[in-house]
C-alpha positions as CSV (number, residue, x, y, z in Angstrom):
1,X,35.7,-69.7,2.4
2,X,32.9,-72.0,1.5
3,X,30.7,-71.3,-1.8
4,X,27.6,-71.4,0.7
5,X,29.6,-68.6,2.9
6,X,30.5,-66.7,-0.6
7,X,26.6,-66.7,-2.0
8,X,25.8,-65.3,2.0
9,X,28.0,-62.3,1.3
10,X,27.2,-61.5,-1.8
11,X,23.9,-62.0,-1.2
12,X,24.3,-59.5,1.4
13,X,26.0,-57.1,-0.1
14,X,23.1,-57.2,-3.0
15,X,20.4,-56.2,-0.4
16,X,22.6,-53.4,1.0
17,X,23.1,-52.1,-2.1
18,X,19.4,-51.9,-3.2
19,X,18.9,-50.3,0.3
20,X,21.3,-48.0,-0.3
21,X,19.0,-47.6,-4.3
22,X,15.9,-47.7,-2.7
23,X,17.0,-45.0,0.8
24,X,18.7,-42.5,-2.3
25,X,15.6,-42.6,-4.5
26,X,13.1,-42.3,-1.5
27,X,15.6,-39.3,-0.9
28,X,15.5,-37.9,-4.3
29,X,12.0,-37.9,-4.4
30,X,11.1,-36.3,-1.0
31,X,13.8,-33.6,-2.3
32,X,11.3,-33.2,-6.0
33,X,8.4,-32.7,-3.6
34,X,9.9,-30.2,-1.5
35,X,11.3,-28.6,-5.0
36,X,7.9,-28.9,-6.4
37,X,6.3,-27.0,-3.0
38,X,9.1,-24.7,-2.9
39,X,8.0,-23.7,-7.1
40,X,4.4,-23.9,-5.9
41,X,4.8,-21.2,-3.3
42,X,7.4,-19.0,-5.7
43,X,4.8,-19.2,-8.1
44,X,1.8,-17.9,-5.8
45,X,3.8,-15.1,-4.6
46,X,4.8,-13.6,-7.5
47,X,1.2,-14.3,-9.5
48,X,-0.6,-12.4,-6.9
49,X,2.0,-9.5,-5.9
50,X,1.3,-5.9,-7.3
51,X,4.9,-5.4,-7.9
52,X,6.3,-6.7,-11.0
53,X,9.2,-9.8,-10.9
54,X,11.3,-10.4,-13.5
55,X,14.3,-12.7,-14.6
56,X,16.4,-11.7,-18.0
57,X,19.2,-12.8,-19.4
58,X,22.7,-10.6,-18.9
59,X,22.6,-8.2,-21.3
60,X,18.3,-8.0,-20.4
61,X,17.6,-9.2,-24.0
62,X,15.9,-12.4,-23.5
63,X,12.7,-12.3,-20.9
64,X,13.3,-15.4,-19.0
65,X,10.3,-14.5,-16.7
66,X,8.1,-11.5,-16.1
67,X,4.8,-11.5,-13.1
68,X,1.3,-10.5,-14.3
69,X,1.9,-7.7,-12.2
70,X,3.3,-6.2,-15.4
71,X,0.1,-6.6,-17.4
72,X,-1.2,-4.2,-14.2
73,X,1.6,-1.4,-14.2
74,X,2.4,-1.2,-17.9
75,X,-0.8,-2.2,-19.5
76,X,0.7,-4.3,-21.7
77,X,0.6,-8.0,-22.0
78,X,3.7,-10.5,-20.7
79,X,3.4,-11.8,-24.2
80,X,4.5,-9.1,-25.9
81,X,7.5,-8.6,-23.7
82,X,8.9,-12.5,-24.2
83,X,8.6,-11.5,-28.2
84,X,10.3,-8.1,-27.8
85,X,12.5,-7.7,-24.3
86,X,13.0,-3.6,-25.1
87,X,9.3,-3.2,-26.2
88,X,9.0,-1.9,-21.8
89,X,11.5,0.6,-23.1
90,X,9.5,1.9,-26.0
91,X,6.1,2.5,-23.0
92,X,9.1,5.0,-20.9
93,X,8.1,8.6,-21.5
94,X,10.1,10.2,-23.9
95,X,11.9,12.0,-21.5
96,X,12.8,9.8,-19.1
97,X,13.7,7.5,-22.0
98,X,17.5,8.8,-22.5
99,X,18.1,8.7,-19.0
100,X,17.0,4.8,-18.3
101,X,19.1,3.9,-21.1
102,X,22.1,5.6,-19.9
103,X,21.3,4.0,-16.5
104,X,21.3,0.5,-18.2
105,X,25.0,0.9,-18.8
106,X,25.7,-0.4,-15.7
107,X,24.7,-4.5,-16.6
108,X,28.1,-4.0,-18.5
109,X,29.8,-4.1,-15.2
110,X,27.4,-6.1,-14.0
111,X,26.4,-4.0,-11.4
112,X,22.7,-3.3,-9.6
113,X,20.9,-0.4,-10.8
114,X,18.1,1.6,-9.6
115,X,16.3,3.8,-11.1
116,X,12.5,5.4,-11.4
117,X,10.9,7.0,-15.0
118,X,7.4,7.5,-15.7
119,X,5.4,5.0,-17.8
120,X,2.5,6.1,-20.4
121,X,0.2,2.9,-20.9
122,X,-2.0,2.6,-24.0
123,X,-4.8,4.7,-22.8
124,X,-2.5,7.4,-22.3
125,X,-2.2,7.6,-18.8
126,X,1.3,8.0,-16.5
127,X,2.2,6.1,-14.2
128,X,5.5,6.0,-12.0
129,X,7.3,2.9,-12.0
130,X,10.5,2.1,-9.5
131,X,12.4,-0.4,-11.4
132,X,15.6,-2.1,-9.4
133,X,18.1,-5.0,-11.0
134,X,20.2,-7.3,-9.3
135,X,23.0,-9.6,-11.0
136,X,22.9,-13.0,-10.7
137,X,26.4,-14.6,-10.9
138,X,27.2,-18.2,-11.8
139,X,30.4,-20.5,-10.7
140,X,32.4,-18.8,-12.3
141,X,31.5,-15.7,-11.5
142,X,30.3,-14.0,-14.4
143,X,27.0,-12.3,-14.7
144,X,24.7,-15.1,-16.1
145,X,21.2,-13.0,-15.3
146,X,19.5,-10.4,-13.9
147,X,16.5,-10.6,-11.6
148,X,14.7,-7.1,-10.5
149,X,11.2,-6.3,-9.0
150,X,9.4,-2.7,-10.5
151,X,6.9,-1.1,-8.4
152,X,4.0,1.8,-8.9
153,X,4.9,4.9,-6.8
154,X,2.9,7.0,-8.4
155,X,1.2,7.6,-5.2
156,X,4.6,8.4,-3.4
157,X,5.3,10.7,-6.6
158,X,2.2,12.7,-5.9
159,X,2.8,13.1,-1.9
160,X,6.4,14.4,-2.9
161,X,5.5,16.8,-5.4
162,X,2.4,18.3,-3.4
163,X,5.1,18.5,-0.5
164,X,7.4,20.4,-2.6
165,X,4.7,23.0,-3.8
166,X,3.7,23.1,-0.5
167,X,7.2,24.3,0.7
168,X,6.9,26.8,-2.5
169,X,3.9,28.1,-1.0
170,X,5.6,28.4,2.4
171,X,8.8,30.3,0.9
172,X,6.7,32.4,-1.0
173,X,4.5,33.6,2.1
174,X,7.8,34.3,4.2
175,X,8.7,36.2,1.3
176,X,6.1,38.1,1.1
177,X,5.6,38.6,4.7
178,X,9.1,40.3,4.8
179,X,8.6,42.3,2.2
180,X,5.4,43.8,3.8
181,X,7.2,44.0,6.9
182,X,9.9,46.4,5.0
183,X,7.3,48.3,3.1
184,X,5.7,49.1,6.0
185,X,8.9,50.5,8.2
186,X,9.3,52.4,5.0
187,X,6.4,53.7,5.1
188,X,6.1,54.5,8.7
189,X,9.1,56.7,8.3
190,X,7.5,58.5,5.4
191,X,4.2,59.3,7.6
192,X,6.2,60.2,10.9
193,X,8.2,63.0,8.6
194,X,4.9,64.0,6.6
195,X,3.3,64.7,10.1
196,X,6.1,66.4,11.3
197,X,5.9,68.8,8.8
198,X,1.9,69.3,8.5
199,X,1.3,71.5,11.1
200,X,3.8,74.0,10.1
201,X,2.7,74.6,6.3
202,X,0.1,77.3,5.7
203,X,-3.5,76.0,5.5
204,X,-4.3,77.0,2.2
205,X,-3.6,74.9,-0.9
206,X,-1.2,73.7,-2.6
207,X,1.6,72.8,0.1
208,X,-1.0,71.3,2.8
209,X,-3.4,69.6,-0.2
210,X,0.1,67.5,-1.6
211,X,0.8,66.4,2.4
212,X,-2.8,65.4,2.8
213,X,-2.9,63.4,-0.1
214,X,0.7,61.7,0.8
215,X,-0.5,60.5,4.2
């Protein structure tokens, strides 16, 4: 092969391979844009969602992300749970409190967990929080986050527990409905013998007085 012939094919091979540069970068970059979109969007949803989002490390010590929707539900700022991860445990009403933590055991076997407690934010007011936790697992399995969403349901709280007195009023009213009912066929036999026996005790006093008064 001719140097002329060698310098075409090299030549060529040069401009394929900076084709090849040039169609893997155009590639790369088309796949940052979508990235950067696909961010954009994540970002908008969980900005602007009432529930609260949240990514934390394995063991839920480190705050790798938390949604303003916690600023919302907690009345606390995000700020203050990056600094302290278990400050969201100290806002759990003390006696839901023992219960949470119990129910936290589970990220040792990195399973989910589910679970709802009642939240008292600064001004002193409750408010019933849903809290659910997934495990995110890495190549090689292990558990190398968690990612969860917490919601207010203290509206759904409310319906249930008015539902329940509700069904207390209802049982209490059949109750006392039946009792009624037994007093009363108690009763009726008490007035049928009383009249059975009026007419034939002397008209005067006492005997007739003490049957009067009984009926």
């Amino acid at each position: 092969m001719s140097a002329g012939t060698h310098g075409t094919a090299a030549a060529a091979s040069v401009a394929h391979l900076e084709a090849e540069v040039r169609a893997l970068r155009e590639a790369n970059a088309a796949q940052a844009r979508e990235l950067r979109a696909l961010q954009s969007r994540l970002t908008d949803l969980t900005e602007t969602i009432d529930e609260v989002f949240w990514i934390a490390d394995a063991a839920i010590t480190h705050m790798l992300y938390i949604s303003p929707g916690y600023e919302r539900l907690w009345g606390r700022s995000c700020s203050s749970l990056y600094e302290n991860p278990k400050s969201f445990i100290d806002a759990i009403h003390a006696d839901d409190r023992t219960r949470v933590l119990e129910g936290l055991t589970v990220q040792r076997d990195g399973l989910p967990f589910d679970h709802e407690y009642r939240v008292v934010r600064p001004d002193g007011s409750l408010v019933w929080v849903w809290d659910r936790g997934y495990p995110v697992r890495g190549a090689d399995g292990t558990v190398d986050r968690y990612i969860g969403v917490a919601q207010d349901v203290t509206e759904r709280k409310g319906a249930e527990a008015a539902a329940r007195r509700q069904e207390t009023l209802d049982a209490i009213g059949q109750m006392t409905g039946g009792l009624a009912h037994d007093f009363n066929n108690i009763l009726s036999v008490i007035v049928g013998h009383l009249d059975l026996i009026n007419p034939g005790l002397p008209a005067p006093p006492p005997a007739r007085a003490s049957v009067d008064r009984a009926l």
